[in-house]
C-alpha positions as CSV (number, residue, x, y, z in Angstrom):
1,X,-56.5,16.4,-28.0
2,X,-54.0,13.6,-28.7
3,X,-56.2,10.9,-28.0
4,X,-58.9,12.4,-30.4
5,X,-56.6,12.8,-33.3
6,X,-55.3,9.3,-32.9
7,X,-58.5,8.1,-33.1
8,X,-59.5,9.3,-36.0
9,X,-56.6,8.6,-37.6
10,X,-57.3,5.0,-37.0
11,X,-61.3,5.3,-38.0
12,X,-59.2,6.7,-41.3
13,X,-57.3,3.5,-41.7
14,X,-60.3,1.0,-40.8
15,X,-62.5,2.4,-43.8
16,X,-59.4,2.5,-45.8
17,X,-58.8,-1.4,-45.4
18,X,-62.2,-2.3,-45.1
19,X,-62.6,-0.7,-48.9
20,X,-59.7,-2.4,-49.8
21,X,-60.6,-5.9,-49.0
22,X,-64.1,-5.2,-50.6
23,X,-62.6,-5.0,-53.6
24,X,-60.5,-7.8,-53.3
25,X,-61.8,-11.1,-55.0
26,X,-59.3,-13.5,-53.7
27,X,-61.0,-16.5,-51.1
28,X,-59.1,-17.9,-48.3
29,X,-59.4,-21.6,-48.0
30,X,-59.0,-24.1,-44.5
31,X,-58.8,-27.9,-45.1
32,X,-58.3,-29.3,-41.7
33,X,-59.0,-33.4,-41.4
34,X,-61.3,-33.5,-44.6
35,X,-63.4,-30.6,-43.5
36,X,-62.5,-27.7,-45.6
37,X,-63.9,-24.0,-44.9
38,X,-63.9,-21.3,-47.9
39,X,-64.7,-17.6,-47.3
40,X,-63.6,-14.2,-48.8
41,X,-60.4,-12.4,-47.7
42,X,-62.8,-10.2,-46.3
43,X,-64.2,-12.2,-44.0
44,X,-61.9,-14.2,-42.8
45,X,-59.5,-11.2,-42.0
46,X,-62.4,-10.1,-40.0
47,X,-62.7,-13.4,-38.1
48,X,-59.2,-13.2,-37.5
49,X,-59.0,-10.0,-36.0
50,X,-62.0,-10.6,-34.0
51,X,-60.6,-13.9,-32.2
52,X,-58.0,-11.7,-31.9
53,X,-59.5,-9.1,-29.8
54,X,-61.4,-11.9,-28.2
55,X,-58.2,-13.4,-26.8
56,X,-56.9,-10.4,-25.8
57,X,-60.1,-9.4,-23.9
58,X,-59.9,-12.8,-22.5
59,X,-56.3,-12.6,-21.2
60,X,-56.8,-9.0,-19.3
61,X,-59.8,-10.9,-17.9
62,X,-57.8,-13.4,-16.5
63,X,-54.9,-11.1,-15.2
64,X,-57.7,-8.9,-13.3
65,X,-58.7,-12.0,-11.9
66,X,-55.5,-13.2,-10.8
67,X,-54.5,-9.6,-9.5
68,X,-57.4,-8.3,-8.5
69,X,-57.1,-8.5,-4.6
70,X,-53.4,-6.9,-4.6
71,X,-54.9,-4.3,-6.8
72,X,-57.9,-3.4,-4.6
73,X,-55.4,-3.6,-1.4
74,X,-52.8,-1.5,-3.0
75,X,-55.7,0.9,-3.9
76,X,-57.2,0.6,-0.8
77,X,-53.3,1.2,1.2
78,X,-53.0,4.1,-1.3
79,X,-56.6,5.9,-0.2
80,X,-55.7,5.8,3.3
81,X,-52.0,7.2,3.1
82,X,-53.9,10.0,1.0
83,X,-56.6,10.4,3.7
84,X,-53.4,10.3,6.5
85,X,-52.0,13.1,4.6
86,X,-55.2,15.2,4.6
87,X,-55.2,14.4,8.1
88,X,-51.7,15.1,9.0
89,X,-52.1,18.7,7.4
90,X,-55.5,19.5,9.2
91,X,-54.1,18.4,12.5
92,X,-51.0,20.8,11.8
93,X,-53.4,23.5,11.2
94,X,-55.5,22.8,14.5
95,X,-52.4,22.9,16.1
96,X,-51.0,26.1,15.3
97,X,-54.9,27.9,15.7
98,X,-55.2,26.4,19.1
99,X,-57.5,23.5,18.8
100,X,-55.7,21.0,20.6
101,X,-58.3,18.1,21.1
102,X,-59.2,18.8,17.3
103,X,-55.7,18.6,16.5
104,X,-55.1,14.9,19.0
105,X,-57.7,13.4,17.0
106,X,-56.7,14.2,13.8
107,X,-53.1,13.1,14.1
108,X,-54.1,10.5,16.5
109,X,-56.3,8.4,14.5
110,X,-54.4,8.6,11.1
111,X,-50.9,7.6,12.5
112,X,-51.3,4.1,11.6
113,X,-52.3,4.9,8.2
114,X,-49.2,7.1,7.7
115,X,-46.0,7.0,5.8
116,X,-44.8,9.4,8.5
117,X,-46.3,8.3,11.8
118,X,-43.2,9.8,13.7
119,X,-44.5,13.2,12.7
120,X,-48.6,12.1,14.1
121,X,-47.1,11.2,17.2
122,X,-45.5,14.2,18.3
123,X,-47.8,16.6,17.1
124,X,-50.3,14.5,19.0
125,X,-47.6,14.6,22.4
126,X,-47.7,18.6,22.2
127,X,-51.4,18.6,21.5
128,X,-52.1,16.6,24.5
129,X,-49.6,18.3,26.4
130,X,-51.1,22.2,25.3
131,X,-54.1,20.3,26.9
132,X,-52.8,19.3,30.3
133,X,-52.9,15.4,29.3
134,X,-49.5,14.4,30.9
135,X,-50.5,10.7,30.2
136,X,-51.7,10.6,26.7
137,X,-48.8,13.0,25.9
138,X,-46.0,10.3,27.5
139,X,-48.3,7.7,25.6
140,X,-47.5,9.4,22.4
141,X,-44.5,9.6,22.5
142,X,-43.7,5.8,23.2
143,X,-45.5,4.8,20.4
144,X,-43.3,7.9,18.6
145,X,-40.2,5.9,19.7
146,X,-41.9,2.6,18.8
147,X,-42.2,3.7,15.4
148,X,-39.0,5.1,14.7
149,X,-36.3,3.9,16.4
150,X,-33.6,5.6,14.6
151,X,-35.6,9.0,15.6
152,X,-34.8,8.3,19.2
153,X,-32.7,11.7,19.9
154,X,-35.7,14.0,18.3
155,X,-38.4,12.1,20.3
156,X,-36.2,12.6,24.1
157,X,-35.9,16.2,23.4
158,X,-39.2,17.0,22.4
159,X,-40.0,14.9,25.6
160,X,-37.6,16.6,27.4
161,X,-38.9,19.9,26.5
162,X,-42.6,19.4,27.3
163,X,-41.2,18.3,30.9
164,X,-39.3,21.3,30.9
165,X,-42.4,23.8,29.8
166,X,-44.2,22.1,32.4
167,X,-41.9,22.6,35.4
168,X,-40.7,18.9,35.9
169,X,-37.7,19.6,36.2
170,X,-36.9,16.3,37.5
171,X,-38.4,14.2,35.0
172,X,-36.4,16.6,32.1
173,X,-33.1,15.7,34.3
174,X,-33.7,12.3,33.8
175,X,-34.8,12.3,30.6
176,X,-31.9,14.5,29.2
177,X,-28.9,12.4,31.0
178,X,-29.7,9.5,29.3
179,X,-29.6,11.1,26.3
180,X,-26.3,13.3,27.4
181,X,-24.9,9.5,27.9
182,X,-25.4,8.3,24.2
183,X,-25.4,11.6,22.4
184,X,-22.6,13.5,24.8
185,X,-22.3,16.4,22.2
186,X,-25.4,17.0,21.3
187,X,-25.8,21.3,21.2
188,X,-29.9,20.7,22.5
189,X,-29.2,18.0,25.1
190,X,-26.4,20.4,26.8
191,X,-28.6,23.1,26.8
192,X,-31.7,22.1,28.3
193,X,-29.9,19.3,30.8
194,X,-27.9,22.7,32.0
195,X,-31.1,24.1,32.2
196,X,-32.5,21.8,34.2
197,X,-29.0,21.3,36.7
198,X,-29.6,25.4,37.5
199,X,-33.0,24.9,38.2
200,X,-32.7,21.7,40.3
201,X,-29.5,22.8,41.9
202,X,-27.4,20.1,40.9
203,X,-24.4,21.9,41.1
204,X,-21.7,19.4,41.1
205,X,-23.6,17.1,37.7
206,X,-23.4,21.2,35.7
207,X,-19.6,21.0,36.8
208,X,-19.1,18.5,35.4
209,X,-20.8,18.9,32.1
210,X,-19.8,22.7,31.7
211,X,-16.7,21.9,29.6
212,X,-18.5,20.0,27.2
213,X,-21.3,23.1,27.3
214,X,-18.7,25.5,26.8
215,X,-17.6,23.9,23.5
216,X,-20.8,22.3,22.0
217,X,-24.1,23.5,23.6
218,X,-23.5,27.2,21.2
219,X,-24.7,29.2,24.3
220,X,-24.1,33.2,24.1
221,X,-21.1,33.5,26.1
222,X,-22.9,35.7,28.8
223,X,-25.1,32.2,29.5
224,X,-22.1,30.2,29.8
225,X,-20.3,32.2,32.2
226,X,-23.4,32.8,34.2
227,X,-23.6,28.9,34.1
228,X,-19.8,28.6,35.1
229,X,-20.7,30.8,38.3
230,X,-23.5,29.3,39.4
231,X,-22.3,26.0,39.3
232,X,-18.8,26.9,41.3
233,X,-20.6,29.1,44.0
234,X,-23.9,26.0,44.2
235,X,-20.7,23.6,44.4
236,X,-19.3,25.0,47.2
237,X,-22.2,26.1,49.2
238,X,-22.7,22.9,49.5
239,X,-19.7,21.7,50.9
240,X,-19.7,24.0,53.2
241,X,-23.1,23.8,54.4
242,X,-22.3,19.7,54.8
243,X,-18.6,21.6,57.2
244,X,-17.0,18.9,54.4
245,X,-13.6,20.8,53.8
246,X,-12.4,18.4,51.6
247,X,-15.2,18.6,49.7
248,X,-14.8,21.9,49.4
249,X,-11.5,22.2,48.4
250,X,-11.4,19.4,46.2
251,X,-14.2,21.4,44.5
252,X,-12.3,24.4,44.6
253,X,-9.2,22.2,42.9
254,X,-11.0,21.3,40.1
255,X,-12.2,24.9,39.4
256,X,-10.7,26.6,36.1
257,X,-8.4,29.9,36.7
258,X,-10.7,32.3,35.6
259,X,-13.3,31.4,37.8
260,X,-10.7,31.0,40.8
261,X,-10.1,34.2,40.1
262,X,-14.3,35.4,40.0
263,X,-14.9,37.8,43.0
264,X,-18.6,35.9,43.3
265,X,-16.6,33.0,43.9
266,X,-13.9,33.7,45.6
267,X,-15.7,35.1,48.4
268,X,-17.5,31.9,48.6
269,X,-14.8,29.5,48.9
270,X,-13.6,31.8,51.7
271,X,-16.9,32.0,53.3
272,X,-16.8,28.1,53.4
273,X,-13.6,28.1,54.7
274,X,-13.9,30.2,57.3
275,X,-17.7,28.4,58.2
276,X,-15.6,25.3,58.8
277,X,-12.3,26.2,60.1
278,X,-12.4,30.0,61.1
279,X,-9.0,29.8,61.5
280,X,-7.8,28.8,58.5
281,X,-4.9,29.9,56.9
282,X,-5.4,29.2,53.1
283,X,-8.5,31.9,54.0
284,X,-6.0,34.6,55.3
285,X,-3.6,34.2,52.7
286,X,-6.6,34.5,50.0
287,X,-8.1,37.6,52.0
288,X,-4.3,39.1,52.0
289,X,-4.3,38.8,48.7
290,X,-7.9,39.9,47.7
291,X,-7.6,43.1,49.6
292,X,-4.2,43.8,47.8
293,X,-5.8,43.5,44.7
294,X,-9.4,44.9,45.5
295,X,-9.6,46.7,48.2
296,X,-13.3,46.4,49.2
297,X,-15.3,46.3,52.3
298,X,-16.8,43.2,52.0
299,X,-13.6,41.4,52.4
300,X,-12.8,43.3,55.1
301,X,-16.0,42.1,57.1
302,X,-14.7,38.2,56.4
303,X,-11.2,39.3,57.4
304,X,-13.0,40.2,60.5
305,X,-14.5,36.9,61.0
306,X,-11.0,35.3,60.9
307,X,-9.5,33.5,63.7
308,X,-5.8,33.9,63.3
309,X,-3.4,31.7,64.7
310,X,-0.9,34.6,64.9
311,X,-3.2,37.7,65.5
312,X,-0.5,39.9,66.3
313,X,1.2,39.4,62.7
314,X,-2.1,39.8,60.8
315,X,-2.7,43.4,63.2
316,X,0.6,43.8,62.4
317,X,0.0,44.0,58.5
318,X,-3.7,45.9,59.6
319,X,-2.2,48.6,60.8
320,X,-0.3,48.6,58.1
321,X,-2.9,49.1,56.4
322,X,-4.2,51.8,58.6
323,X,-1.9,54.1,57.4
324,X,-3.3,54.2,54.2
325,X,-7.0,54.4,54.7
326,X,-6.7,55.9,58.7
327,X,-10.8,56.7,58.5
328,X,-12.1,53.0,57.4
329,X,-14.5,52.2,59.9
330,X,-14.8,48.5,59.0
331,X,-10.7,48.6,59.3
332,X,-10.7,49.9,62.3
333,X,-13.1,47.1,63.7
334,X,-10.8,44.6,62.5
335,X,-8.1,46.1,64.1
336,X,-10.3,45.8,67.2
337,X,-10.7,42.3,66.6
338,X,-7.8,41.4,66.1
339,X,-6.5,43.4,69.4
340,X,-9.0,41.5,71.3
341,X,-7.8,38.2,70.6
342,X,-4.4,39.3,70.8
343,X,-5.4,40.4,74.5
344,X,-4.3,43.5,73.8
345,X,-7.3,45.8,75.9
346,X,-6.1,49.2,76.0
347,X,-5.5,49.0,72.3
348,X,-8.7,46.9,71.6
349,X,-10.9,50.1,73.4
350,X,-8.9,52.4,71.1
351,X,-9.9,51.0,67.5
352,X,-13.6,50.0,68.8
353,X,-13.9,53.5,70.1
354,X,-12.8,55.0,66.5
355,X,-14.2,52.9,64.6
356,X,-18.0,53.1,66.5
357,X,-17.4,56.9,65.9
358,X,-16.7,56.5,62.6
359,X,-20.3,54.7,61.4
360,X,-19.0,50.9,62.0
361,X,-21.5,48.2,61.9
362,X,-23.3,48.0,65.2
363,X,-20.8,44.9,66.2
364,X,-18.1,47.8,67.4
365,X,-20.8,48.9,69.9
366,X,-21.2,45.4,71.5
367,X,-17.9,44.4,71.2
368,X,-16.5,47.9,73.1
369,X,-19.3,47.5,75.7
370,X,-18.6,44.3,76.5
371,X,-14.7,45.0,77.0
372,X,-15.4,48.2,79.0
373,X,-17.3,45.3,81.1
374,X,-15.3,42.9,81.5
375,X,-12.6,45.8,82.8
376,X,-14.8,46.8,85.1
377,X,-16.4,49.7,83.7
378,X,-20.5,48.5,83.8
379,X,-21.9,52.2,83.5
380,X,-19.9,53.1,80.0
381,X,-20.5,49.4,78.8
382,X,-24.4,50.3,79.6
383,X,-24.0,53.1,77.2
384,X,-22.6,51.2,74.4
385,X,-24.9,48.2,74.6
386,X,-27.6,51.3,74.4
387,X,-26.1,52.8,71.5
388,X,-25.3,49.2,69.7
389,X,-29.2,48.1,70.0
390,X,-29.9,51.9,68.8
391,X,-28.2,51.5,66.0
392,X,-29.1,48.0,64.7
393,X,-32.6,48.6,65.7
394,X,-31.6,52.0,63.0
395,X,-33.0,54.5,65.9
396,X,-32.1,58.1,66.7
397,X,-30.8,58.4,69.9
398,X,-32.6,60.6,72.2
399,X,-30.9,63.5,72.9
400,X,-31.1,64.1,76.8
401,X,-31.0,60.0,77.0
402,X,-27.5,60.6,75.5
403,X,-26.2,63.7,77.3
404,X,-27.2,61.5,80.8
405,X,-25.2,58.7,79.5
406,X,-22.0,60.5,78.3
407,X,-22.0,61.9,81.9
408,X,-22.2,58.7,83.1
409,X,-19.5,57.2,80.8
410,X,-17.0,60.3,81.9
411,X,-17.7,59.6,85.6
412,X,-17.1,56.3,85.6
């Protein structure tokens, strides 16, 4: 509407002036080198302004000219980063409706057209990794790195996670560490490279990296104490499977309080002491301790695997114990135990019997029958090798069976 009022306007002027010089009577007169040229005001206004639109016509002329090419190749550079970001937004579609290959190719083959090729190449990565393409997806996301450098950290994880998705845990583990090494605080590298530790079992590398984890990575605390466990009880199953005690204390050294103080992994580190040095004392003075504070079965059954040094001071403190919980079957057996290596047999037969009355594990069975045997006493250590197999095997003992065999124990 602009334009058409200002064009009239000027229409207005032109037949303004153009009446105005028609009425004008004045001449305008050129004398150049003895020529001389006479015409009207009229005219040679008109000439003027005509030369004058001819130069100027002339001049854009020469400027399309002489800027011609830059304008078609800025035009053309323009059309394509245009057609790149139609591309880009189709390809994001595809994506998210599930048309992977649609979405590779669109994202693929505009990337070197865009002003954001970063973004091309990843979607392409996941497009080709949704299609099972493990080679054009690690292809992408070179050329992701290759064309933005500075993007480095986003490209890794998004790598790191498509090996994670995948299952390669391996490849992830790699992946992540080096980008733990130059970004050591980084909330998503701790995460999935912890991820990646649990699933690979690489205990002693999540020790290590768990402090960091627990300030940075922004895990629930539930996770990160599930993390802490897992990596102290890994740690040290593996020392002790490799019977390296130093390795396994050292571990055990380097352990916060708190998770000293786990039961999960407490009874761990005892179980590797006691797998290589069943008489170790650090594992009794633990145990001691444990049962004063918890009094549970389960570390009554490692106190049982103990190998004292002194087992008459340790029965001495059992019996102790005795008097406070006098119908513990799994007490009793240690008391056994410990009676046995003491070479105490009369008091040995005494707990075993008790504590096999009682509902003890089938162990106070063998272990009575094969004292009665080795005192001389083969038909009533017949019986309890019968009644130990009975009862790991979880069978009812036949009735007349039994009555024949308590005859048999009484006689002899």
């Amino acid at each position: 509407m602009k334009k058409l009022f200002l064009i009239l306007i000027v229409l207005l002027l032109s037949v303004l002036a153009a009446l105005w010089f028609h009425d004008q009577t004045g001449y305008v007169l050129v004398h150049v080198n003895g020529l001389s040229v006479q015409a009207s005001l009229f005219l040679a206004v008109g000439v003027l302004l005509a030369g004058a639109l001819a130069l100027y016509f002339l001049l854009r002329l020469l400027w399309v000219l002489w800027h011609g090419p830059r304008d078609v190749r800025g035009w053309w550079h323009q059309r394509r980063q245009r057609l790149a970001r139609s591309r880009l937004l189709r390809g994001m579609r595809r994506l998210a409706e599930g048309d992977f290959r649609g979405a590779e190719q669109d994202l693929a083959r505009a990337a070197p057209n865009s002003e954001t090729p970063l973004l091309h190449y990843l979607g392409s990565a996941m497009a080709a990794h949704r299609e099972g393409a493990g080679q054009r997806r690690d292809r992408y996301l070179a050329l992701a790195d290759q064309a933005s450098p500075e993007a480095r950290l986003a490209v890794g994880l998004v790598q790191a996670q498509l090996y994670v998705e995948e299952g390669q845990y391996e490849a992830g583990f790699a992946t992540l560490n080096v980008l733990q090494e130059r970004w050591p605080r980084q909330a998503r590298v701790l995460e999935l490279l912890a991820l990646c530790c649990e699933r690979l079992g690489e205990w002693s590398r999540l020790l290590e990296i768990m402090p960091v984890v627990h300030r940075h990575a922004g895990l629930p605390r539930e996770r990160v104490q599930q993390l802490e466990r897992a990596a102290a009880c890994g740690a040290l199953n593996q020392a002790a499977a490799a019977l390296d005690r130093e390795q396994l204390r050292r571990i055990w050294a380097r352990l916060p309080r708190v998770l000293c103080q786990d039961r999960a992994v407490l009874a761990v580190y005892v179980d590797g002491l006691l797998l290589c040095e069943p008489s170790s004392e650090e594992a009794e003075r633990l145990l001691r301790k444990a049962l004063s504070d918890d009094w549970d079965t389960r570390w009554l059954e490692r106190l049982g695997r103990l190998v004292p040094r002194n087992p008459a001071a340790l029965l001495s403190t059992v019996e102790g114990w005795l008097k406070r919980h006098p119908e513990n079957p799994e007490l009793l057996l240690v008391a056994g135990k410990l009676s046995l290596r003491a070479e105490l047999w009369g008091q040995a037969q005494s707990f075993l019997e008790a504590a096999e009355q009682r509902g003890a594990p089938p162990e106070s069975s063998y272990l009575l029958a094969a004292l009665l045997e080795r005192l001389g006493k083969e038909q009533a250590a017949c019986v309890h090798y019968r009644r130990g197999l009975e009862r790991a095997a979880g069978l009812e003992p036949v009735a007349e069976l039994e009555q024949v065999h308590r005859g048999a124990a009484a006689n002899a």
